[in-house]
TIGU-909806 format. One record per residue: x, y, z of N, C-alpha, C in turn; residue in one letter. Coordinates in steps of 0.001 Angstrom, whole numbers, plus 500000, padded with zeros to 6 digits. Layout:
REM TIGU-909806
XYZXYZXYZA ...
END
This chain:
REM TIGU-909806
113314399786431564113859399174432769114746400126433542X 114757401419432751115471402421433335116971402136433530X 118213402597434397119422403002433798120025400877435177X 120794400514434731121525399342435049121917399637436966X 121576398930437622121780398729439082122489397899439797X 123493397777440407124299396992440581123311395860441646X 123450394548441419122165393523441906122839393652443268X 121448393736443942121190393622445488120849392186446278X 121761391572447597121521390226447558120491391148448473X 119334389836448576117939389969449367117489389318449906X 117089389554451346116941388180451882115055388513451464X 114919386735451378113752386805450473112917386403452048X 111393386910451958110168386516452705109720385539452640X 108573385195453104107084384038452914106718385196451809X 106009386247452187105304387308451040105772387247450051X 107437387691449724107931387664448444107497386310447421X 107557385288448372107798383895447181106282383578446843X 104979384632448008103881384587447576103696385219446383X 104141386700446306104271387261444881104937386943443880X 105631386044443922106576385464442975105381384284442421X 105141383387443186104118382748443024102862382601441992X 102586383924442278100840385094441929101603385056440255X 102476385620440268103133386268439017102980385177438256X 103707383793438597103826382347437979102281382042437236X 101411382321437600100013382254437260100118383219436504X 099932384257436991098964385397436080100349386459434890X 100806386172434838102291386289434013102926387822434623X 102292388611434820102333390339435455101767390570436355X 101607391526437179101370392478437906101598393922438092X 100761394773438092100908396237438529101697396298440260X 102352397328440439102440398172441719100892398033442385X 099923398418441685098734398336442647098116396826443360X 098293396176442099097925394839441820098777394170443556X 099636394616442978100484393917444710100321394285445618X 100020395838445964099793396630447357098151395818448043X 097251396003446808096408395139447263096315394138447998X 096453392822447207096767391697447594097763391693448658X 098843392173448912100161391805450488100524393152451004X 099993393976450754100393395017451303099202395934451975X 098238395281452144096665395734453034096241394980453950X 096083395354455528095596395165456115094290394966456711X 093509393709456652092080394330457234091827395593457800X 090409395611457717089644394739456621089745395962455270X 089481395280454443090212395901453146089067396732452390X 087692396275452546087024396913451721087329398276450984X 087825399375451903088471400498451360089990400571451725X 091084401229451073091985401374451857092937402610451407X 094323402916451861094560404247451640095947403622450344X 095188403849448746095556403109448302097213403887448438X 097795405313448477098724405827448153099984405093449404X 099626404981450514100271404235451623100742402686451205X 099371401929450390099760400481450264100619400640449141X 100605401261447999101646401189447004103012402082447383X 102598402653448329104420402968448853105121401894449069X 104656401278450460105150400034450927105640398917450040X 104300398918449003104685397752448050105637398243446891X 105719399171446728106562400364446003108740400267446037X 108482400102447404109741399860448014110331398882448378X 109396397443448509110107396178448652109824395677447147X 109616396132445594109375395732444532110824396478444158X 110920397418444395112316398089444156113623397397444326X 113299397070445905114668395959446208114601394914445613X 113581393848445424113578392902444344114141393063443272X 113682394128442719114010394677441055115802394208441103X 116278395182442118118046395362442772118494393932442902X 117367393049443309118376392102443747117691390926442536X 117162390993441448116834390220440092115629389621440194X 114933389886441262113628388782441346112645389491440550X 112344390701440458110919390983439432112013391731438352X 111182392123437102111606393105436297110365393529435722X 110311394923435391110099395848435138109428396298433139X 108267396547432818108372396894431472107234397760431351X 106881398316430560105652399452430134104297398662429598X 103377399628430403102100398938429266102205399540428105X 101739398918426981101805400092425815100506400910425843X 100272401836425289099626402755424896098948403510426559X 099840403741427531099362404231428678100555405760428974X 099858406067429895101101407032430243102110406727431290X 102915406105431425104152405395431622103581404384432741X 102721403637433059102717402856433733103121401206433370X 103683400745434901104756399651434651103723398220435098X 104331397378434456103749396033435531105745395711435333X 104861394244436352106066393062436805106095392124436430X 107369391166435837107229390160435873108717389474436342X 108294388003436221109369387246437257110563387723436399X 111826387960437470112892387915437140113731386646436854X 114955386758437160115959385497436681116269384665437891X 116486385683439154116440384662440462115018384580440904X 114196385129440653112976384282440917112295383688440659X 112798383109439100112277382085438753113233380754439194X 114615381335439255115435379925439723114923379868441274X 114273380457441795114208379790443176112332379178442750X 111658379409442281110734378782442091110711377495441350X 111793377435441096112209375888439968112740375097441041X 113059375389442088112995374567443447111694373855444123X 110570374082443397109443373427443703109360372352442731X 108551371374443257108785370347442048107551370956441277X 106712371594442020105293371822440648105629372587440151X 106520373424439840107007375206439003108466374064438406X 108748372726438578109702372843438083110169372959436657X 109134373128435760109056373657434208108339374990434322X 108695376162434830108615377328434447110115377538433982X 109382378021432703110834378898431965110598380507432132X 111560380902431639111826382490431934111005383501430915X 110461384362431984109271385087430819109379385845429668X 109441385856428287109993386374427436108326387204426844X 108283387885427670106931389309427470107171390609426985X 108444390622426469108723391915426419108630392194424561X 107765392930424476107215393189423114108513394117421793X 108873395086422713109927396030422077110827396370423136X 112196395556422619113041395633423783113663397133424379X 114183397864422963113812399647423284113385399820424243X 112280399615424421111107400246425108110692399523426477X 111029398354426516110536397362427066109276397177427491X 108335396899426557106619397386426938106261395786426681X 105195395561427756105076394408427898103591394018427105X 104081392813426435103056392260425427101700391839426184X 100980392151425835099490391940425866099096392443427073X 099828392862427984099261393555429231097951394330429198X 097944395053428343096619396192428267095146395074428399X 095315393753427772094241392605427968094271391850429148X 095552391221429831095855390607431189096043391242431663X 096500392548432212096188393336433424094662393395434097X 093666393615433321092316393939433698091691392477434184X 092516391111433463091791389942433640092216389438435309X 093873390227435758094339389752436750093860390514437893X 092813391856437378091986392785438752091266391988439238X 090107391610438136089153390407438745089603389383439045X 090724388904439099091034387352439869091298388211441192X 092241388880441527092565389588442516091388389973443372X 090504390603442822089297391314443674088340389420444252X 088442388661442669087745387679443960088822387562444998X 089820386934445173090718386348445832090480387289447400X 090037388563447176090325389540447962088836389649448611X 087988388917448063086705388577448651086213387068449324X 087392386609448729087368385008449685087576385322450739X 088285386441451177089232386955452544088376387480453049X 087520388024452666086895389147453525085610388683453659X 084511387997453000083475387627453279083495385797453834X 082506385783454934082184384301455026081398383240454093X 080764384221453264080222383230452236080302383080450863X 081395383920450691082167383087449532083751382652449605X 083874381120448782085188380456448387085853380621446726X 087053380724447222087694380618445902088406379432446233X 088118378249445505089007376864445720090410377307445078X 090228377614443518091251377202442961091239378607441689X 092817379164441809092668379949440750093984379294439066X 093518379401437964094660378955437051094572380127436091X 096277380568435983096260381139434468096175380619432825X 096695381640432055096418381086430877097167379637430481X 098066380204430664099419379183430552099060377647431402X 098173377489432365097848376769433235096746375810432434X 095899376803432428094396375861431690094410375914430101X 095581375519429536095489375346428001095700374195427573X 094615373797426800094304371978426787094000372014425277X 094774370384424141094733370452422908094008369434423368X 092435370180422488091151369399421735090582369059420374X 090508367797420493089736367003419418088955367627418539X 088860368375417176087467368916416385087593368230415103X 086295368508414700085972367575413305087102368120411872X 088373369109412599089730368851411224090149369153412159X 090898368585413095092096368968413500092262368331414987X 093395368928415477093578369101416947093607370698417280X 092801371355418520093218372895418455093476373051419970X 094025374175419897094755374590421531093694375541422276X 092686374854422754091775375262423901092630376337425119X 092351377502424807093161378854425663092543379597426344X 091516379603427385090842380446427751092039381537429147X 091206382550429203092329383478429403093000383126431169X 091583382613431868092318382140433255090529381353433652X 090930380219434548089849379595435462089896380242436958X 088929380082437501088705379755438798087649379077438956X 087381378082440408086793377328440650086404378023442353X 085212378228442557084992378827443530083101379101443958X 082663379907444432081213379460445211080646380286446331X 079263380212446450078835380877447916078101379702448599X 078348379705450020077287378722450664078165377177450149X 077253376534449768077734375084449484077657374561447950X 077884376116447398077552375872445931078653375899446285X 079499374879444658080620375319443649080241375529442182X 081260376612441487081149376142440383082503376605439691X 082854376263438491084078375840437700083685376894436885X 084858377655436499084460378420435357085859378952434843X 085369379374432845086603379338432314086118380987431874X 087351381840431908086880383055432004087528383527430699X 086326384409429700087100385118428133087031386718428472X 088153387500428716088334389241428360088254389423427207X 087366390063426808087071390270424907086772391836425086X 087753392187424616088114393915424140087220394679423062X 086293393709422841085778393959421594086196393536420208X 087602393498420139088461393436418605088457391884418468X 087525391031419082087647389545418826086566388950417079X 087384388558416353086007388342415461085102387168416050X 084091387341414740082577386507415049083679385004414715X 084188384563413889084256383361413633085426382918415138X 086484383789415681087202383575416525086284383490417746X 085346384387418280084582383871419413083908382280418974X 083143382105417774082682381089417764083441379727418201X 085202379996417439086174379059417532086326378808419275X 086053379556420270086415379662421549085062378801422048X 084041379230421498082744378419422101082693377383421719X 083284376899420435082849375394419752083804374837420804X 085587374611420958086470374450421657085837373961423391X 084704375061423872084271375120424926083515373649424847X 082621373336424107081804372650423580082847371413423805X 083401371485422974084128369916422408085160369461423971X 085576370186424541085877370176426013085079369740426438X 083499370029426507082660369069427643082162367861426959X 082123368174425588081536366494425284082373365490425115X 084052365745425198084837364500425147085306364249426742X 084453364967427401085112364138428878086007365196429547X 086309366099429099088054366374429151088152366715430849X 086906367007431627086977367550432875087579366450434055X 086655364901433630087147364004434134088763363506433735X 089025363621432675090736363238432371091026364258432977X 091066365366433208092191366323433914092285366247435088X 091043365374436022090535365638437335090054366736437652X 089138367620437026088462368526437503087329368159437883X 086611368496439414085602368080440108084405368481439268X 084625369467438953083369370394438059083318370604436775X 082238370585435851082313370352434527082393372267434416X 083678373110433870083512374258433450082874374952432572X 082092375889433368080715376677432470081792377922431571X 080999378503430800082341379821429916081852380924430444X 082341381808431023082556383514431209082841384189430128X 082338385460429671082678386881428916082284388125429607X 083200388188429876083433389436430355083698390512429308X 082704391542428510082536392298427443082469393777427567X 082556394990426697082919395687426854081524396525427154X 080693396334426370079270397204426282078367396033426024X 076988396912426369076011395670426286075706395194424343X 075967396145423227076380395706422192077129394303422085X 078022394495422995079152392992422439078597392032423415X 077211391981424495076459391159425200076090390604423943X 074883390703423185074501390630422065074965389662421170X 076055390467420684077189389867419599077941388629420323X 078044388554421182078989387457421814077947386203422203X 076749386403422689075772385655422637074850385059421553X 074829385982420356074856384918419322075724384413418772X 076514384574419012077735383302418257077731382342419081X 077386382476420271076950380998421505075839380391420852X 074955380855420527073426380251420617073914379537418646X 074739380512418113075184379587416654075556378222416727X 076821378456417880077695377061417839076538376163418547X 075633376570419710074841375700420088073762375121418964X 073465375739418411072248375078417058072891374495416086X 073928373561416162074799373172415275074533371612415981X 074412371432416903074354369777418086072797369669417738X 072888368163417653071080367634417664071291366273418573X 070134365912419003070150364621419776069721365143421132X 070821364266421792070589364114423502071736365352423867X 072959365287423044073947366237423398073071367431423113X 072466367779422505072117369162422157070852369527423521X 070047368474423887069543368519425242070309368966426000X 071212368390426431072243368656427749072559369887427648X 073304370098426484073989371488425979073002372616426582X 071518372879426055070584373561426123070861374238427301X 071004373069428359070908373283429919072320373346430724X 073309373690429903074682374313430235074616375828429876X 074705376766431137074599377921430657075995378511430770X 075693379727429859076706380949429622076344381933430081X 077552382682430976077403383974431558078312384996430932X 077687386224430978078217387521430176078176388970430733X 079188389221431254079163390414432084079821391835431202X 079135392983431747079896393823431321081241394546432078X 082717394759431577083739394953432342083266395530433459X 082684397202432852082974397930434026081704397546434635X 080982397018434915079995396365435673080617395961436648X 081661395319436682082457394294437409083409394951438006X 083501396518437855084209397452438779085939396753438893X 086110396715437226087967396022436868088285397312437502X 088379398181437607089075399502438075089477399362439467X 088496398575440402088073398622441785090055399172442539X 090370397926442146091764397910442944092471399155442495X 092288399698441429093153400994441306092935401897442111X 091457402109442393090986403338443272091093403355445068X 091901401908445518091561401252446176090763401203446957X 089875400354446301088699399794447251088299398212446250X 087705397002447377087127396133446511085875396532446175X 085450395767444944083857395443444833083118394108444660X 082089394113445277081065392952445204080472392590443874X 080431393193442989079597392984441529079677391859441254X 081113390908441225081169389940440198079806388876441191X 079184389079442273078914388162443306077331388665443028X 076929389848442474075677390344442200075011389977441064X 074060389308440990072998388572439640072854389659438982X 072365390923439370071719391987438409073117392567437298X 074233392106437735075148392524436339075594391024435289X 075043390212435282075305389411434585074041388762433639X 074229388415432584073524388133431824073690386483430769X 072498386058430161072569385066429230072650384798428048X 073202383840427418073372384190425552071876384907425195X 071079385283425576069755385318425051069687387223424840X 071135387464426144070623388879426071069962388824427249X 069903387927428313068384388541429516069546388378430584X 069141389419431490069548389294432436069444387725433136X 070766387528434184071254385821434502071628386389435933X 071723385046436396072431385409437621073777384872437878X 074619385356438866076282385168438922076792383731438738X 077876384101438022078152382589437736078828381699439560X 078914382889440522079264382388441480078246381952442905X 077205382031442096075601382010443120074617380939442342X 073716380363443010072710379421441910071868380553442521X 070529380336441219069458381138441155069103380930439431X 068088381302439420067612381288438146067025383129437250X 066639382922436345066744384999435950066090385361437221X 
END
């Protein structure tokens, strides 16, 4: 967090309490992560990323001064920082009645050091929310209705021992044309085991067959995303789908059949995009996404069939 600053009062923006906001969802943010999103001007497709992270560079600074973000390390990088909410910016977001149970973010893994826990996995998950968000803006034919973080879409479900805490890493609900569709999105690094993906798909499962979309009021019954590292863990991650699916018989196991799963590979999906600044279209392109089967699928944000 570097050496103690005497706090700066600040008069706060619309922008700021937007990034304050963003953060409330997605728990962090990079310097880039923000220049992107509020600190680029149409049209964005490319931009001069060293200019937008100045700008955003220097009003994250005064925040820092005046308590609204703070500051910690990713681990295992060469000193790069994300953000998260500070102490006055979460008390001014507790002025909303919907944030009025955010508590204060306790992410910081090794206080020494102050390196922020799990970032190296939610940083990359918060590019692709960002890059759609940043394509709702820029194209006419696609919507992003609704984006939720982890902390947001975590729902305790019913299984044959227990109750378990349904965690997928973030939703969005969004579409081209007059499609929608709902979707719950998994970042798998690879280091996930076979029985823990399975635990995420059965969970997925037991979510749609007890209703849970209608009790929450969700318009759309949510399909599952993996987003994977190599086409190896396409494979591997798709049979442990097609396991938990051959486990249902009847009419549910009909239905099931015809609920699909989509499986992308990261860098397919151009997670980097915003660093280099520029967006990309991939997540919106059929030819990078695929089905438990292993066959090429098309986007979970387009209808079409292989």
């Amino acid at each position: 967090m570097g050496e103690m600053q005497e706090t700066l009062e600040v008069r706060i923006t619309k922008r700021d309490i937007a990034i304050f906001q963003l953060i409330s969802k997605l728990k962090m943010l990079t310097v880039n992560q923000i220049a992107a999103l509020f600190f680029v001007k149409p049209p964005r497709e490319r931009w001069d990323m060293s200019k937008a992270r100045s700008a955003a560079g220097k009003r994250i600074s005064m925040l820092q001064r005046g308590e609204y973000l703070m500051s910690g390390y990713v681990p295992g990088t060469p000193g790069k920082k994300c953000y998260i909410l500070g102490p006055e910016a979460v008390k001014l977001l507790k002025e909303d009645e919907e944030l009025g149970a955010l508590e204060d973010p306790r992410y910081f893994e090794r206080k020494h050091t102050y390196a922020v826990y799990n970032s190296l996995h939610d940083l990359p998950c918060n590019s692709f929310v960002i890059n759609l968000m940043l394509l709702s803006e820029t194209r006419d034919d696609f919507y992003l209705d609704e984006v939720l973080g982890e902390k947001d879409c975590s729902f305790m479900i019913e299984g044959g021992k227990g109750t378990y805490n349904f965690k997928p890493d973030f939703y969005v609900q969004a579409g081209a044309g007059g499609m929608r569709r709902a979707c719950f999105f998994e970042y798998d690094t690879g280091s996930v085991s076979a029985k823990k993906l399975q635990r995420k798909v059965y969970l997925h499962v037991r979510f749609i067959h007890e209703g849970m979309s209608e009790f929450l009021g969700l318009k759309y019954q949510p399909v599952m995303c993996f987003l994977v590292p190599d086409e190896k863990r396409v494979k591997f991650v798709g049979h442990q789908i097609r396991l938990i699916k051959s486990e249902y018989k009847g009419t549910y196991a009909k239905r099931l059949q015809g609920f699909p799963y989509f499986i992308a590979i990261s860098k397919d999906m151009g997670i980097d995009a915003l660093e280099e600044g520029r967006l990309t279209e991939n997540p919106l392109h059929n030819k990078y996404w695929y089905d438990e089967d292993g066959d090429r699928f098309h986007s979970p944000f387009r209808d079409g069939g292989k």
